[in-house]
Every structure is written in C-alpha cells, then in structure tokens.
N, C-alpha and C positions, 0 to 999 in steps of 0.2 A: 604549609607552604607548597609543598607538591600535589596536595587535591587544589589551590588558586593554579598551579599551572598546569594543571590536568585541564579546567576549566578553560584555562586561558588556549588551549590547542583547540578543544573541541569548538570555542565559538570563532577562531582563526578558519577553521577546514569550513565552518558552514558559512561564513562571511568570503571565504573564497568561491564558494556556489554560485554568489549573487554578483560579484564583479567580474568582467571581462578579465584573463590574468595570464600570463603567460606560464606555464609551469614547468617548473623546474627539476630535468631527470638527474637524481642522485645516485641512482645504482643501475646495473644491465641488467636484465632479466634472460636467463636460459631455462626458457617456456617454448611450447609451443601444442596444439590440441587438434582434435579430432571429434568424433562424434558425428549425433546425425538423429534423426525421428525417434520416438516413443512407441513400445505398443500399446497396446489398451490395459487398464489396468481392472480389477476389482473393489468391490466395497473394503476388504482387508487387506487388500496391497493394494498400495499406489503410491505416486509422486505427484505435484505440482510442478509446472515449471517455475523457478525461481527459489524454491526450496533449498536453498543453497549457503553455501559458506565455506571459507578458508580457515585452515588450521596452520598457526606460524607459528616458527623455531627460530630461535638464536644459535646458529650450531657456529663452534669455531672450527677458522678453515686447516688450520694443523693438525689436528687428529680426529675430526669430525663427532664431535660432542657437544650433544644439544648443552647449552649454559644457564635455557630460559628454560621456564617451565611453558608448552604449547601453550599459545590463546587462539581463541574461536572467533573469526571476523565473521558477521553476518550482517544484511540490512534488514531482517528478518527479528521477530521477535519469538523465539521458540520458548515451548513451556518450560520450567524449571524439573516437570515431570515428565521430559522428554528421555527415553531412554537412550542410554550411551556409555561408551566403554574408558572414559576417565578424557584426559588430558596427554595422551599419548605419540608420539610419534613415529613418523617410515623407519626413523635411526633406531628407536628404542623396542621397535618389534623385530626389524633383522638384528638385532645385535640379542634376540632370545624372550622381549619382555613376551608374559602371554596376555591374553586379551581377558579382560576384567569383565562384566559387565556390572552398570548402576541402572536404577529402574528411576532414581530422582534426582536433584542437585547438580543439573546439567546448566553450565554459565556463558554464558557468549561477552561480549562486547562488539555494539552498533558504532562507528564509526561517525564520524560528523560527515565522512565524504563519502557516499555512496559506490558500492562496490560494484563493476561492470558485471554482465551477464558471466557467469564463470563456468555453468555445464549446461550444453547444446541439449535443444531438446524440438520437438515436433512445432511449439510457438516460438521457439527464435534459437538464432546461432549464437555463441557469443561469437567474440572479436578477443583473437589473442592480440592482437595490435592493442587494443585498449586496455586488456589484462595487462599486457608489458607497461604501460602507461600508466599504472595506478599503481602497481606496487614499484616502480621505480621513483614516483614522485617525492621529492623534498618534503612536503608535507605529511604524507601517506608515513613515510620514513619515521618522525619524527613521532608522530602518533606511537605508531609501533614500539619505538624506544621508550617512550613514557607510559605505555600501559606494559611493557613488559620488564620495565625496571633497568633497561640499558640506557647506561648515558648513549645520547646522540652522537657525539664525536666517536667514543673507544666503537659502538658497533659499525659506523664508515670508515674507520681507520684504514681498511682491509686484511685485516686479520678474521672479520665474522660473514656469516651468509645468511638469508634468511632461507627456509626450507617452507615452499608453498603447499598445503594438502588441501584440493577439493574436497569439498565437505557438503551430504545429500542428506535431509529432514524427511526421510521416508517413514509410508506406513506399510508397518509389515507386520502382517498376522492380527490386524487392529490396534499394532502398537507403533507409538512414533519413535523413528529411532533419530539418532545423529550419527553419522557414519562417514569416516575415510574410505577411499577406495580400500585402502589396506585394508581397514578393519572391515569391510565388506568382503574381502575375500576373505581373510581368515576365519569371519563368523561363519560364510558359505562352505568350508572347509568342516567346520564343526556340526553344521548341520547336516552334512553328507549331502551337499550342492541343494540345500531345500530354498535358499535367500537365492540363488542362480535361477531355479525353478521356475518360482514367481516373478522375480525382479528382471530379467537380465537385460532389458535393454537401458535399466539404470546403472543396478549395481556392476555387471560388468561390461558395461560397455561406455554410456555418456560420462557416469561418474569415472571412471580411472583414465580415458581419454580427455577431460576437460583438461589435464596437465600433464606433461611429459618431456624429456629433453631433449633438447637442441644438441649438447655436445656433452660428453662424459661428464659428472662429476660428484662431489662425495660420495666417489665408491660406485655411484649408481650409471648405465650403459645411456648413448642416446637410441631411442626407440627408434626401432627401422622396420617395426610390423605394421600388420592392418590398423588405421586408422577410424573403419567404417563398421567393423565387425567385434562382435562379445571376442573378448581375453580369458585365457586361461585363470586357473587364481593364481598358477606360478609366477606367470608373468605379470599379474598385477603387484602382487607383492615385491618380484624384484625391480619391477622397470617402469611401473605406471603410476598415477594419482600424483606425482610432484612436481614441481618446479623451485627452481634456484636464481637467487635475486646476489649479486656478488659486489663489492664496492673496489673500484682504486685497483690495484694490482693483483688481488682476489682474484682469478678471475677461473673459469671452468680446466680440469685439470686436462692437460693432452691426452688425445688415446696412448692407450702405448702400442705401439706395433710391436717392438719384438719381447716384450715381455712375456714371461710363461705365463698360463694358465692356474699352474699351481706350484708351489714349491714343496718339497719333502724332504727329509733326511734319511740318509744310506742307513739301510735294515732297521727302516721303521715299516709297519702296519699300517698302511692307507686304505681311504675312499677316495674313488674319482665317480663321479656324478655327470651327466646328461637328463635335459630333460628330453621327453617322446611327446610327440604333438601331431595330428593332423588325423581328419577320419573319426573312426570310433576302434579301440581295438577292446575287440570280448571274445566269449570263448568260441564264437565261431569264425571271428575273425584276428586271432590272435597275434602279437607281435614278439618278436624276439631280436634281441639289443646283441649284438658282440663287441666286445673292447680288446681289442690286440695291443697287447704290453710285451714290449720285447721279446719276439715272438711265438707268446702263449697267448691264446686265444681262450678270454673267458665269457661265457654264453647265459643272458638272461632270460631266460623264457616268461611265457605266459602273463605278460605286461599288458594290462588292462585300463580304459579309461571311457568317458562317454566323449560323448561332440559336444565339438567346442573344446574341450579343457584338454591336458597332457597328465603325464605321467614323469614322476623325475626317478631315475633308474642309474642304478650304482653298482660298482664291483670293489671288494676288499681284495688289495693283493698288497706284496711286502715289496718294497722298493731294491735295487742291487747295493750291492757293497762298498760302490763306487762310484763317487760325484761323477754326475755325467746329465744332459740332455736329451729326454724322451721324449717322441710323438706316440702318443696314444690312437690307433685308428679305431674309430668307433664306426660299424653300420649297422641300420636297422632292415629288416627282414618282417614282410605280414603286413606290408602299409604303415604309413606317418611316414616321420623321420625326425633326425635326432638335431637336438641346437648345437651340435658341433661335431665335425665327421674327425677335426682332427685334434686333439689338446696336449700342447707342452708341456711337459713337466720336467722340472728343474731340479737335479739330486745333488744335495750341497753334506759337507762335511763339515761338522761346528766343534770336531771334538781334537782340531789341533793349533789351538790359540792360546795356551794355558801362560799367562804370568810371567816371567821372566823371574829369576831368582832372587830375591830382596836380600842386600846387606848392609855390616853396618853402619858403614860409612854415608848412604843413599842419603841424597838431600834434594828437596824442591823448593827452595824457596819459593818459587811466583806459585804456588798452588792453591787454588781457588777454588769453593764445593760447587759441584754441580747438583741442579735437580734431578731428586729420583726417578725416573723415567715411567713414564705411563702409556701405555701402547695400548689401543684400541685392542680392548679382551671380549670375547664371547664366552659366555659360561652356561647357554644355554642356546636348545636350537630341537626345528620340531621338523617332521614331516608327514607323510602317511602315501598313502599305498590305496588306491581305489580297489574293493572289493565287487563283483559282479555278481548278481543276483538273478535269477530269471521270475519274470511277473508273467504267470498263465492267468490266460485270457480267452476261454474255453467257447468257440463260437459251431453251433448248430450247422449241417448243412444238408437240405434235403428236403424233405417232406413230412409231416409230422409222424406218418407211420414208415417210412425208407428213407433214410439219412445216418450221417455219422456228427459226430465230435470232432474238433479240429483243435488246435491249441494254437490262436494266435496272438500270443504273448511277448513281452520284449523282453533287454536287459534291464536292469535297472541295476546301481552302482552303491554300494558305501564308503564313505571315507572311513578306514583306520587310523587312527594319529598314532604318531609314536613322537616320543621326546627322547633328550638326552640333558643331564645338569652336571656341571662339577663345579668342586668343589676342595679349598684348597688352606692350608697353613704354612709359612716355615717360620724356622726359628734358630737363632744365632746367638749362639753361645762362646764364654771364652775356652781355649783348650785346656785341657788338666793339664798338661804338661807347665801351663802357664801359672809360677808358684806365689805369685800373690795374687790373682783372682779374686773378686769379693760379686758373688752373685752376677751380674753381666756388665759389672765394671773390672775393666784390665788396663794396663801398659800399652803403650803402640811397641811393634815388635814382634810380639809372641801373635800366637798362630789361635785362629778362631773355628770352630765346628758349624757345622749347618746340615736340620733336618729339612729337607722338604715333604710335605705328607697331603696327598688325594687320591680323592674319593668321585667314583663318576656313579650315576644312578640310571636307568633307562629302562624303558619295556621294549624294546628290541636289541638285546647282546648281539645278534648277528650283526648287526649295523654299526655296530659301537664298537673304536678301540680303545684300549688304556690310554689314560697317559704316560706317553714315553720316553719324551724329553723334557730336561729342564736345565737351563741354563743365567749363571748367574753372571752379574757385572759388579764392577767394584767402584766404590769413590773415588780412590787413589787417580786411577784411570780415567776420572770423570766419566765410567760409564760406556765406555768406549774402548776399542785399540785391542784390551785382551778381554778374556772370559774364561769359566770354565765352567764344560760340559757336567753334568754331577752326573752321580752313576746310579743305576736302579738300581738298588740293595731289596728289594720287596716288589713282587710282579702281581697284576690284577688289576680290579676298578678298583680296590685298595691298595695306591702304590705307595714307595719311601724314596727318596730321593738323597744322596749322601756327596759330600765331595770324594773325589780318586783318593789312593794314595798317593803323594807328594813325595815326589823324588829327593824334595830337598830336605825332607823332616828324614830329622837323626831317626827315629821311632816309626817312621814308615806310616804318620798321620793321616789319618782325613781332616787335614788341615788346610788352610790358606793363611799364611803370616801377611799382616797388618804391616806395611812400611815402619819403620822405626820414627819417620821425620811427620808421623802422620799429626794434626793437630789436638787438642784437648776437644770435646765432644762426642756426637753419636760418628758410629762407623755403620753404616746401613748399606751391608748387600741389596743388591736387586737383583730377582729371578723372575725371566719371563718362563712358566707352564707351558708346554703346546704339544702338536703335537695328540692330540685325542679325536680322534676323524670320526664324522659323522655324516650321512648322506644330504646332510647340510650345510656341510662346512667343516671346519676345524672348530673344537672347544679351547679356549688359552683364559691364562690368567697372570696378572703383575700382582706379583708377592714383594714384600721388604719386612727386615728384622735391624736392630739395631743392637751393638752394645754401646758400652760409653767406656770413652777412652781418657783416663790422668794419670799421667806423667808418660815416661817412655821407660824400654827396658834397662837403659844405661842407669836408671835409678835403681835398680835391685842390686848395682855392682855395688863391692866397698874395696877401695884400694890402700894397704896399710904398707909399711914397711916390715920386712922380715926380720921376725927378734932375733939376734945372734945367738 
C-alpha cells in the first residue's frame, strides 16, 4: 500500500508539470544565497554547472534532532560508485559525528518535480526566490514526508523543520565525490586545505553560499559576511551550506540580545575560543590574540593561517568563586582580527538547590511521572591548529659565470587535527543502610546511592579539561525545582562522581531518600555531565539509572501490643 502511494505522488508532482496550477506555499523558508563565476577547472578536478543536490533532515524544533535519516534530492542521476561520506547531517557533525568516507553505495532520490537551479555558478545564478518556492510547496512537502517515512500532518504540525544542505557532484583527484558544504570543509581540513587548493570556487565558495540564513536558528547565526568571496572552513562548518524550511508556529528562533556567550560554573576549568581571520598570518607576519579575564591578561602567540581561511584560538583559565557576569576583552595584534572583541560570560552556582527534607507523613496525591529529560549532548568535538611550513623555491640570478642563488619560496600550511570523546556511566543503587533491599529493588522511603563514572580521551591534554560537574534531578520533582550537585570523589579524564553527605542521614550518607508516597515502579535519577571544555565547545552527556520500587518503608514496621 505505501509503494501505490509512493506511486500515486510521484505521478501527482509530474501531472502537475503539465497543467497550469496555482501552488500551494505550506511552510516559510529561511534561505537566502550568494555566489558568483567559476574558475577553470582541470581534467582531475572539476565541476559541471547543475551537478547539484539537496540533502534534507526531519530535525525536531524542541531540542533539535534530526528524526529522519538525511535524503539526497537531486534531478540528476549520479552513479551508485559515486564517492561519499554516508547520509549525514550540519546537526550530526557539529554535535562531534566524524566524517566517514564510502567509495560506493551512494543513493539519491529524483523527484517527479524538478529542483530549481540551487548553486550559482559561471552558466547561470539560481533564484533563491524559486528555491523558497519549491521547498515550501504543498506538494514538494508531501513528497518529502513519504520518502522519508513522516506522516504528512505530525511533520506540518509545527513541532518539525526541514534542514536544507546543498549538495555538489565533483570530480576530484579523478574521483566523483558527493559533497555538503560541511563535509567539503571538513574533508578540506583533513586534507591540510588540498580539496581548497583545487576546488575553491566550488567547494568554498558557490557550494556553502548557495544556502545560508536569513534569521538565527537551530542553533546556527544568520550570515552577515562576504557573500561574493571563498569562506573560511570555520565558517562553513558553523554558518554556511543550510537553510531552514519551518511550519505553523515553528518559526526561526529570535536573536538573543542579552544572552551571554557562554555559561560556566564558579571554579570550574574553562575554554573560551575566538576565531582569527583576515590576511595570512605566518612566521613573518605573525599574530598574537590577548583575552583579558578579570583583569589578567592571557597572551596567544604565534597564530598561524594561509588566505582566505582563519584560525580559531583559545585560552584555559579557572572561573571565580562567585556567580557573577564577565566581559571577556579579546584583541588581536599582527593583522586579522578576531569574530568577537567582546564575549559574556555568565558564572552561575548549581551547588545550592539540594531537596528539601523528606518525611513521613509527605503525600502527593495528584503526582504524575514525567519524562526523563534529554538535552542536546555533545560527546565529541574536533579542531586543529594550521602548521606553517616554508617551500624553497631556489631561483638563479646573474650570469651563468657571476650570479647568486636566491630562495623564493613561500609558506605553505598543515592542518593538525586534534579531537576530544567522552565517555560516561552511572549507576543507582539501593542504600545499605536500607534492610530489606533485594539487588536494585527497595521500599520508597530509604535512601538510594549513585556512582557517576568518566572517562575523556584526546591527543591534545593542553586543550582538554576534565569533567567537572555533574548534576542530577529526581522524578519526585518531575525533574525540576531542586537538584543536587554530586561531588568529585576521583579527579582526571578518569573521573567518579558521588552524592554529598546528606545532612539528613542519621549515618552522614551519600545518600538521597526516595519520598515515602513515591509509587510502585522504576525510580530513575537523571544526570546531566558537563562541564569538559574543549576549544570546540563543551563535552556533556544525559546519563539515567533506575531502581524499582515495592511497597513503602511503613511495611518493614510491625506494631504489636506490650506483653505485661
């Protein structure tokens, strides 16, 4: 029944071809594009204009998570031996996925309605007007949902988006690839800027310009740089190659104006990051970063990069001991400058919200479980550090018998990557002190333990902090109102995570008591991880453990009368 109405779309969209129709816009598009000519290419690198395609996401707008697995729109028929780095998404490579490559087994789907021109090039501009027009159409929509397995209604609800990636059929190196902007910068990354080299008025420039936003959202800025000229790969990765198609109330998230930059917690171990852009800085023309933190002035030297692309530049320092509002002043010194002179930072204290005392009279009747909470986690994140190299280039001058040697040679640059992963468990048990326990079923009442245990791995320690906090929430609570901080009991990229001592425990527990009124079933802590700064961002992760709860502790009582 669903390949007849697979069918039944596909001859609906090409029967709309042929009649006059008015069409019908079902969602808004925040799109908008740039670009411009091609250079010449070679027999081993080149592009065609029209080589082209969209890569779409079903992401939902509450915590932005792809739902679909990406599909590939093209009107194009690429080989099946087309080289390509999976089914991957902007969301699932900032959020740490890394880049795969396949050499075969690359799938598309052709549309019955032909896709507008999507990246500008030397033979024609597209028309973001018609882009917005096609992927907002009722029809176009509908397609989309049936090849990516969304009912049509739940994805217009507005609860979903669709996340738009131009997608380029280049040859490079003699080989055909299929390529996101994204994954065009990050392969150019790996190849120490060799796919920049050859390519760059496709891979960074047409391609990650054919899409970009209008106004903030899932996370990602609207672009307010050159529109005409090659992009950094920083900035392609975080701001270029997308567009956002939103339904109903969905709609793109406000800037924030006064929102910090970053948050942190009182005497924890941070990164703050800047990227460096503009120029070339090498070792003869070198750049040096300063970040003025409450006023200590920490000094980066010798920040390297070629033209065209940036450098993204960090300093570790410890936060104060006291929730408060920082301005970071950051300048740069040696040419460029930095994407931000000023950045807030917001120092919050999490470690005074602890439970309120449970006893045993406490009763909730109207108490209802909420779902375990899942917060957009990163558990992986990369960057690197451009290395400068000098290429001699040894030229004669003179006469063949009176002359010298000259060296005119240039820089030339390596990318070093460095990464970070963690990695994480906890585990909730009943307390001993709790005397009829039977493996990790208890009583409501009596008091429950909890380990949290990670581990972070990286080829650059200098860049990487531990993880430092972790803090849990309770059912009771639905997850909300209180928490408690745990306490490091274990320091390193192998940490342990434990509850305080509890004021209220006779025995001075690392406990948390379970309401007494709590119901028969799982009792499942939830701990968000965070808190592990990397010159990428923060690492975090949603942990939960469960015991199971029958009867309450009023059942262990026996009340008899006193023999005379």
């Amino acid at each position: 029944m669903k390949r007849q109405i697979s069918i039944f779309l596909v001859l609906l969209l090409l029967f709309s071809m042929l009649l006059p129709m008015t069409a019908y816009a079902e969602g808004e598009g925040n799109i908008d594009n740039g670009g411009g000519g091609m250079g010449s290419g070679t027999s081993e690198n080149y592009w065609n204009g029209g080589d082209e395609g969209v890569r779409i996401t079903v992401v939902r707008a509450s915590d932005k998570i792809a739902v679909t697995t990406p599909v590939d729109f093209t009107n194009k028929a690429p080989s099946s031996t087309t080289a390509h780095f999976g089914k991957v998404s902007k969301l699932q490579y900032n959020s740490g996925r890394t880049l795969t490559p396949h050499m075969n087994g690359y799938t598309y789907n052709n549309p019955g309605m032909n896709m507008p021109r999507i990246i500008s090039s030397g033979s024609g501009q597209a028309s973001i007007d018609q882009i917005k027009s096609y992927f907002t159409d009722e029809l176009v929509i509908r397609y989309i949902a049936d090849i990516t397995g969304m009912n049509y209604d739940v994805l217009v609800n507005g609860e979903y988006k669709l996340l738009l990636e131009p997608i380029a059929y280049m040859t490079f190196q003699g080989i055909k690839y299929a390529m996101t902007a994204t994954e065009a910068a990050l392969y150019d990354q790996q190849l120490n800027g060799g796919l920049r080299s050859k390519m760059v008025s496709l891979s960074h420039k047409n391609l990650p310009l054919a899409m970009f936003l209008e106004t903030p959202d899932l996370g990602y800025p609207a672009w307010d740089g050159s529109t005409t000229t090659a992009a950094s790969n920083t900035d392609i990765i975080s701001s270029l190659g997308l567009g956002i198609v939103w339904f109903n109330e969905a709609e793109p998230e406000p800037p924030a104006v006064t929102a910090a930059d970053y948050e942190y917690r009182v005497n924890t171990d941070v990164v703050t990051s800047v990227t460096v852009r503009g120029g070339q800085a090498d070792p003869d023309h070198p750049v040096t970063v300063r970040f003025t933190i409450g006023g200590q002035t920490y000094t980066v030297n010798a920040v390297y990069y070629p033209a065209g692309d940036s450098q993204l530049v960090w300093v570790r320092w410890r936060t104060p001991s006291t929730p408060q509002t920082m301005t970071i002043h950051v300048s740069v010194s040696g040419g460029g400058s930095a994407s931000q002179s000023n950045i807030t930072a917001k120092i919050v204290d999490l470690s005074k919200n602890d439970p309120p005392n449970p006893v045993a009279d406490d009763r909730n009747d109207s108490y209802s479980a909420a779902s375990v909470p899942n917060k957009v986690q990163k558990t992986s994140a990369a960057w690197g550090v451009w290395h400068p190299w000098w290429y001699s280039y040894w030229v004669w001058h003179g006469s063949d018998e009176d002359g010298y040697w000259c060296d005119h040679g240039w820089w030339e640059f390596d990318w070093l990557s460095y990464s970070a992963s963690l990695s994480a468990s906890m585990n909730v048990v009943p307390d001993t002190k709790a005397p009829t326990r039977y493996g990790k079923t208890m009583k409501s009442g009596y008091g429950v333990n909890q380990t949290v245990t990670a581990n972070v791995s990286t080829n650059q320690s200098s860049a990487v902090t531990d993880p430092q906090t972790a803090v849990t929430y309770f059912p009771e609570f639905r997850y909300e109102t209180y928490w408690r901080q745990l306490e490091r009991t274990q320091y390193g990229y192998s940490s342990k995570f434990e509850f305080k001592s509890n004021q209220y425990s006779t025995y001075k527990r690392r406990t948390h008591f379970t309401p007494i009124w709590f119901p028969d079933g799982s009792y499942t802590p939830y701990t968000w991880l965070i808190d592990c700064w990397t010159p990428a961002g923060m690492l975090s992760m949603n942990l939960a453990d469960s015991v199971n709860i029958q009867g309450s502790l009023w059942d262990d009582w026996h009340i008899a009368p006193v023999k005379p």
